[in-house]
C-alpha angles and dihedrals in degrees: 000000000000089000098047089051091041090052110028103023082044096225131153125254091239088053082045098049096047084056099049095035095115098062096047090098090055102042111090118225114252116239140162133308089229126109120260134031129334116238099177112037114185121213118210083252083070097033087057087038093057093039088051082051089052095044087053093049099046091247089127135021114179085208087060107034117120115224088180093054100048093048092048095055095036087065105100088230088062097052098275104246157120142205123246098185109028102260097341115072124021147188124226125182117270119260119262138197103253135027107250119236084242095076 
């Protein structure tokens, strides 16, 4: 809902965070899929601030982006992973003890 409102309605995250400030004792913090302990958990405050950054900086357009092309390369056949700057920087699954039986 706060990215929809951040990226169609056009509002700011700190608009976003007052209406949604209630729930923010109950809302678990994302982190990573990885084992072990989390040392940098991320809230959805964080998660709508990075995403208005992106937006400013042309990282993401919701008119260009590419769902096809997301779903195609976050398959872990297709290398499992995303770009967090647009050709520049990206983001590969984390490495895990066994091979899966998938790929």
């Amino acid at each position: 809902m706060g990215a929809f409102m951040l990226i169609v309605l056009k509002m700011k995250t700190e608009k976003i965070a007052n209406i949604f400030k209630s729930y923010s004792s109950i809302v678990v913090p994302y982190r990573d899929a990885s084992y072990g302990e989390c040392y940098y958990p991320c809230t959805v405050d964080q998660c709508l601030q990075g995403l208005e950054f992106a937006m400013k900086l042309g990282w993401y357009s919701f008119k260009d982006f590419d769902d096809r092309e997301y779903e195609y390369y976050e398959k872990l056949e297709n290398g499992d992973l995303n770009w967090i700057i647009p050709k520049k920087f990206m983001a590969l699954m984390g490495p895990v003890d066994e091979p899966s039986e998938d790929f």
